[in-house]
PASETOR-369984 format. One record per residue (C-alpha): residue number from 1; chain; x, y, z. Coordinates in nm, 3 decimals. Example, Ala and Ser with C-alpha at 12.3 -4.5 7.8 and 13.67 -1.06 7.14 Angstrom:
% residues 2
<site 1, 'A', <1.230, -0.450, 0.780>>
<site 2, 'A', <1.367, -0.106, 0.714>>
END
This chain:
% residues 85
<site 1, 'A', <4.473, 5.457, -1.029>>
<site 2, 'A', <4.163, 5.677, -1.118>>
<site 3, 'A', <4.068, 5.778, -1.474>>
<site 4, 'A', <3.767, 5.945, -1.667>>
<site 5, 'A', <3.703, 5.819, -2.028>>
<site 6, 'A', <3.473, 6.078, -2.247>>
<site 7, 'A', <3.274, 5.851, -2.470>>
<site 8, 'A', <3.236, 5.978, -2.861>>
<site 9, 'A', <3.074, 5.689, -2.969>>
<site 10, 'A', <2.886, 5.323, -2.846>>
<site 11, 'A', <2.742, 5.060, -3.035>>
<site 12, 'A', <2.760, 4.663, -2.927>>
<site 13, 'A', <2.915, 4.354, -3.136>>
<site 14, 'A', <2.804, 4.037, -3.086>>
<site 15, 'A', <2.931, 3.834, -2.871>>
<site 16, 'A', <3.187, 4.056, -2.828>>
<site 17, 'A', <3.007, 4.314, -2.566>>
<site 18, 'A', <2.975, 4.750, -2.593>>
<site 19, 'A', <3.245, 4.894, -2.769>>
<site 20, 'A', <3.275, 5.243, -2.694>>
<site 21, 'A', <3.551, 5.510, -2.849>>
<site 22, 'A', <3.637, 5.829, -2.705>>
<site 23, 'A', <3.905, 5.990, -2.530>>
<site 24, 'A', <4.087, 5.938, -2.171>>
<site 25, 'A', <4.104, 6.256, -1.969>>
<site 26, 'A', <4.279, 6.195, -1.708>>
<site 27, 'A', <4.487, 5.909, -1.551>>
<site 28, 'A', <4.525, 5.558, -1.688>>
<site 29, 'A', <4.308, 5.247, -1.824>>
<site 30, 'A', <4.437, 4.886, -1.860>>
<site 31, 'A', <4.229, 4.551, -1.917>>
<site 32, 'A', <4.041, 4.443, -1.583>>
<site 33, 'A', <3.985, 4.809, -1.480>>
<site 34, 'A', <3.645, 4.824, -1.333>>
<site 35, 'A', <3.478, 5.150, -1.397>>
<site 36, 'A', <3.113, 5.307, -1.340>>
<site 37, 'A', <2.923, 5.512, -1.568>>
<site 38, 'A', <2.832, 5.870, -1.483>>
<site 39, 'A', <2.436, 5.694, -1.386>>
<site 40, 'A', <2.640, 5.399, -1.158>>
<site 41, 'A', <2.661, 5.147, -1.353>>
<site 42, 'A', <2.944, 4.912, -1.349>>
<site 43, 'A', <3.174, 4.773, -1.636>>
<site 44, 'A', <3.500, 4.574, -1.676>>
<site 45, 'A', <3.752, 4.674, -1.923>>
<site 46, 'A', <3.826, 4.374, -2.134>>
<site 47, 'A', <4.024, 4.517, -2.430>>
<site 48, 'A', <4.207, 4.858, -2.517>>
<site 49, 'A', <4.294, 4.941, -2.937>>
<site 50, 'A', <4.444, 5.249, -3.000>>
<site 51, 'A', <4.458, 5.309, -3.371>>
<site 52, 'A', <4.339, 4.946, -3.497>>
<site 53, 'A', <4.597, 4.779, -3.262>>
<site 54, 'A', <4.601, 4.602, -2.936>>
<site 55, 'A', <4.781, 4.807, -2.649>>
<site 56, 'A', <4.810, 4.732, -2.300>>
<site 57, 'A', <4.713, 5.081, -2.135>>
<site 58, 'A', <4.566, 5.404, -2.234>>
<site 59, 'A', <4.671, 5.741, -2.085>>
<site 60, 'A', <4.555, 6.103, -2.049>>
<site 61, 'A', <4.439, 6.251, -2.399>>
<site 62, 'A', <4.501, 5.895, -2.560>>
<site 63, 'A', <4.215, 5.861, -2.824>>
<site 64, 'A', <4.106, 5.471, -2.778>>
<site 65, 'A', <3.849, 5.196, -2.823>>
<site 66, 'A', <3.755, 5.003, -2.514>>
<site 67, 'A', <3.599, 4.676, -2.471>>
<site 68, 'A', <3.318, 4.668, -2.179>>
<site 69, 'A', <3.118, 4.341, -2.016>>
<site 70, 'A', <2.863, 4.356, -1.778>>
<site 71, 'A', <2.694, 4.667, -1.925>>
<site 72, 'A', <2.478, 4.738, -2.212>>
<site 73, 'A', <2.477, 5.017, -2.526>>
<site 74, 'A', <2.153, 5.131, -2.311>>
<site 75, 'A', <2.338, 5.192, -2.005>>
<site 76, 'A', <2.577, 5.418, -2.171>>
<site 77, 'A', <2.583, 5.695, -2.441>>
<site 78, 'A', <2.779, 5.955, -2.640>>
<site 79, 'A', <2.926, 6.215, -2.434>>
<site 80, 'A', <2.900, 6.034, -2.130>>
<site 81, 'A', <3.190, 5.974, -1.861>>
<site 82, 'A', <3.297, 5.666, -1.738>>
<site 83, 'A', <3.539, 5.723, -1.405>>
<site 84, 'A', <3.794, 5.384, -1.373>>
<site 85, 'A', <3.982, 5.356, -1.001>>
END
């Protein structure tokens, strides 16, 4: 399963982790996908809202929200691409 999220947006909640919004461009995302930024850094998927609500996967041109740990709102930015698979 590879996929490439476009990021819009990133900021980081509080003991929540980076939250960034954007748009998938290809394949699929679920929770637990590990992905790596477009500089190599890695990140685990840990939640997936499409319009407000919870949803289990996102797929090509699906506008989402994703939930990352192990990375930081420095590590990643607007129009960056973060490849899953």
């Amino acid at each position: 399963m590879n996929a490439e999220f476009y990021v819009h947006t990133c900021f980081e909640i509080s003991g929540l982790g980076v939250v960034v919004s954007g748009e998938v461009t290809s394949g699929e995302i679920t929770e637990g996908t590990i992905g790596r930024t477009s500089k190599g850094k890695r990140c685990t998927v840990v939640k997936i809202e499409e319009l407000n609500y919870r949803v289990p996967v996102a797929r090509t041109k699906s506008k989402v929200s994703l939930t990352l740990k192990h990375i930081t709102k420095e590590d990643i930015k607007p129009w960056d691409t973060i490849y899953f698979g």
